[in-house]
C-alpha positions in Angstrom: 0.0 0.0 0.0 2.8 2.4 0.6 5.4 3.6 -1.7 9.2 2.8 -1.1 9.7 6.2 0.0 6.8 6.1 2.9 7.8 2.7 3.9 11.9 3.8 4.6 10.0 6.9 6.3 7.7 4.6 8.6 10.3 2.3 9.0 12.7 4.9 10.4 10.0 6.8 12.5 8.8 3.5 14.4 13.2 3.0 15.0 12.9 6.5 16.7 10.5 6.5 18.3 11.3 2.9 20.2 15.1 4.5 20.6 12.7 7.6 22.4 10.8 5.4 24.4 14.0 3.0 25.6 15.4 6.1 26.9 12.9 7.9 28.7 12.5 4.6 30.1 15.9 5.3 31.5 15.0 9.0 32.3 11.9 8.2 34.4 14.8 6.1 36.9 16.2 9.5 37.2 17.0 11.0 41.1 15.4 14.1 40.7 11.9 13.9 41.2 10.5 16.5 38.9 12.6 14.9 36.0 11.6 11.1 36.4 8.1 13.0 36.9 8.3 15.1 33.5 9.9 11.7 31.7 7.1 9.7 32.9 4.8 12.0 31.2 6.5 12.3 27.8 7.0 8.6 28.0 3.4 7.6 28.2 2.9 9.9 24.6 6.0 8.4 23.0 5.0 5.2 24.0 1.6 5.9 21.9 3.1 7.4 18.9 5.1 3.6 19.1 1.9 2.1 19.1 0.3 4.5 16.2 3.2 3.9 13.7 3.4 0.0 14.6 -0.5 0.2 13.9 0.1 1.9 10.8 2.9 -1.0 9.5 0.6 -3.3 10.7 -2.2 -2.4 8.6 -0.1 -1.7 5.3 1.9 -4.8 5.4 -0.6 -7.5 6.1 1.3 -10.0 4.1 5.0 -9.5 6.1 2.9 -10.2 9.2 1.8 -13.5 8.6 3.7 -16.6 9.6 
């Protein structure tokens, strides 16, 4: 369903954004309060925007899902 150029574009958003969410899962360990507070936030979002893109793949690559 997607052209090459959306796929790569997908493909590299959905990297990002699990790089985002692996480190903010680092940030929210973080002593100060206010920062593991803030981090916890941000993380909940970027964990979401995972899901969205992974959704997306999901739906316009039935076929590299299957096993």
């Amino acid at each position: 369903m997607l052209n090459a150029n959306d796929k790569e574009n997908l493909v590299k958003s959905s990297q990002t954004a699990n790089l985002l969410v692996q480190d903010l899962r680092d940030l929210v360990k973080a002593a100060n309060p206010l920062l593991a507070e803030i981090a916890m936030e941000i993380l909940q979002q970027a964990v979401q925007i995972e899901q969205r893109l992974n959704r997306i793949d999901s739906i316009t690559n039935p076929e590299e899902k299957t096993e």
